[in-house]
C-alpha positions in Angstrom: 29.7 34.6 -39.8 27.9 32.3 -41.8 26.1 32.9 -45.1 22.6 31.9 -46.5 22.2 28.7 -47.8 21.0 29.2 -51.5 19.2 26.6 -53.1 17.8 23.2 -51.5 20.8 20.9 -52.2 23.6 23.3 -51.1 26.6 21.7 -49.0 26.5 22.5 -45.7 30.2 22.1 -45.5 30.4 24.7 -48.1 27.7 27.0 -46.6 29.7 26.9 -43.0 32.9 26.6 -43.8 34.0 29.8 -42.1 32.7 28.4 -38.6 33.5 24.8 -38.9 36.7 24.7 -37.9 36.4 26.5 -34.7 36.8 25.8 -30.8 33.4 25.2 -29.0 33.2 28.8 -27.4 33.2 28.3 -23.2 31.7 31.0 -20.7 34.8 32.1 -18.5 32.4 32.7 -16.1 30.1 29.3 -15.9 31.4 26.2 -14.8 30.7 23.3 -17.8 27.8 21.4 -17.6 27.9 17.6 -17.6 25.8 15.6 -19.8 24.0 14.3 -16.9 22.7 18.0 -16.4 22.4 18.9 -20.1 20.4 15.5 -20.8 17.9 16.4 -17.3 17.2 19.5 -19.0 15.3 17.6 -21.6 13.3 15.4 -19.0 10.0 14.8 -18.5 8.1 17.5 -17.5 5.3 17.0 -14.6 2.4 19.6 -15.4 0.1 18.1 -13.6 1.3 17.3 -9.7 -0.4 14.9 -8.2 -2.2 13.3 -11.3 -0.1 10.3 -11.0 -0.9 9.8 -7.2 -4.6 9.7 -8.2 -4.4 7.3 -10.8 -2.5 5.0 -8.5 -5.5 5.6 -5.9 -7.6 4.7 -8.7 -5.8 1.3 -9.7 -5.5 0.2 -6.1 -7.9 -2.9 -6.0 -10.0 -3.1 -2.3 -11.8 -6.4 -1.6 -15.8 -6.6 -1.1 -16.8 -7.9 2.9 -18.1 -11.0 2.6 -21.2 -11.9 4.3 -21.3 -15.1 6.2 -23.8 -18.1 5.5 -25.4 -19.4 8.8 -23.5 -22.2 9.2 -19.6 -20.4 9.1 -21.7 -17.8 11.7 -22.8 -20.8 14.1 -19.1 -21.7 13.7 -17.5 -18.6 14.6 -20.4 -18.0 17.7 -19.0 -21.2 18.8 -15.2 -20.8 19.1 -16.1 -17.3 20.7 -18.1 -18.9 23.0 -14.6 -21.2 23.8 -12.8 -18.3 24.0 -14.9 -17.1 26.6 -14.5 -20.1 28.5 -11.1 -20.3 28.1 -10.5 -16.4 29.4 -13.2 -17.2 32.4 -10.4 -20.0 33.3 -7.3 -17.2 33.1 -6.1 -18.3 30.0 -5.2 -16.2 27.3 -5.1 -18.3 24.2 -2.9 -17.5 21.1 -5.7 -17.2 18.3 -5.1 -15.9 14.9 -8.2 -13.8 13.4 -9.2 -13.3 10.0 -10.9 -9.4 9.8 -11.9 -7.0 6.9 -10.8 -4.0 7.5 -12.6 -0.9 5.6 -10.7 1.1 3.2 -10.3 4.9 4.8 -10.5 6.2 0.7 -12.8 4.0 -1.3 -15.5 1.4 -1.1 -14.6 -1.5 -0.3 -10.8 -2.9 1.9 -8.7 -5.8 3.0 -8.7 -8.8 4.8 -5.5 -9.0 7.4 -4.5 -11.8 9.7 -4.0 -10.9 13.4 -2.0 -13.0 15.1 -2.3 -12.1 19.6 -3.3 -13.3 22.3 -7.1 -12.4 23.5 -7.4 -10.2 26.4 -11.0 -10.6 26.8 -14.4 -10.9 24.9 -16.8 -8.7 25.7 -20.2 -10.1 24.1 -22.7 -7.1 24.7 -20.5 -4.7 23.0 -19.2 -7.9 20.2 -16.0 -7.0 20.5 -12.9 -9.1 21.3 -10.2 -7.3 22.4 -6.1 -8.2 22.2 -3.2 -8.4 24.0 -1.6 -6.7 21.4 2.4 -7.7 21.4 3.2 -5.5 18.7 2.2 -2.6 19.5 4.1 0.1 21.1 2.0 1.9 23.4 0.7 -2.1 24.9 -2.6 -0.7 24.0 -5.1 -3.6 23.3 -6.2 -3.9 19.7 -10.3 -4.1 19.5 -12.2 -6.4 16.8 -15.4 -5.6 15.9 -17.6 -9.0 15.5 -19.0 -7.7 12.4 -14.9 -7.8 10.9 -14.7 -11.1 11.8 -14.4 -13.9 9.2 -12.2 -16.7 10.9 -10.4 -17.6 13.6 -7.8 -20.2 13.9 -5.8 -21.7 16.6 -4.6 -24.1 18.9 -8.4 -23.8 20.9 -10.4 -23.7 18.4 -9.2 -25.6 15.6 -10.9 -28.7 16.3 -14.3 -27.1 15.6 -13.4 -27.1 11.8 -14.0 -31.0 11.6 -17.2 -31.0 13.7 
């Protein structure tokens, strides 16, 4: 075996001399492990599960509703109103909609762009409610009023520039 180094600056050639020379022992047993496994060994270690999800929860950034001035509300009252119209005449025009929708987690969400055609728009209960193309069950999609922050479209457009 090997002895006890004496003194501070001793060779450790010298010191191990007996056990330099010798083959890297192998179990006859075990199977050799790669350097892929023998490095994962020494991988970071997650104490905490979890921790990392919550962090990210906490970085994700959610948007503030915006409140609408009088005038963009005047706006929007009017190209509902043409919607209406335009529904009451059996159309079902292609309108894209602007809508906040609240964050399920934290204060605050997202604005998202619908793109469908408008099923009908129900003005007691301010809800417009969608065709809904995409989705699988046909189901219509239902807008709140409240969500709404723009609407664009072939109808409507033209109210813009008024």
């Amino acid at each position: 075996m090997s002895k006890p180094a004496s003194g501070a600056g001793a060779d450790p050639r010298i010191v191990y001399a007996d056990i330099i020379d010798l083959p890297h022992w192998q179990s006859p047993t075990r199977p050799h492990m790669s350097l892929y496994d023998r490095a994962a060994q020494f991988g970071a270690y997650k104490a905490v599960t979890g921790f990392e999800d919550m962090v990210n929860e906490e970085a994700r950034l959610t948007d503030d509703q915006q409140e609408l001035g009088e005038a963009e509300l005047d706006l929007l009252n009017r190209k509902l109103a043409l919607i209406t119209a335009a529904i009451a005449d059996g159309k079902h025009p292609l309108l894209t909609f602007t809508v906040f929708i609240p964050d399920e987690h934290k204060a605050g969400g997202r604005y998202v762009d619908i793109t469908d055609p408008v099923k009908k728009v129900d003005e007691n209960a301010r809800q417009v409610f969608l065709m809904s193309q995409t989705a699988v069950s046909h189901a219509s999609r239902v807008i709140d009023f409240d969500q709404i922050i723009a609407v664009h479209g072939e109808l409507v457009d033209f109210l813009d520039d008024i």
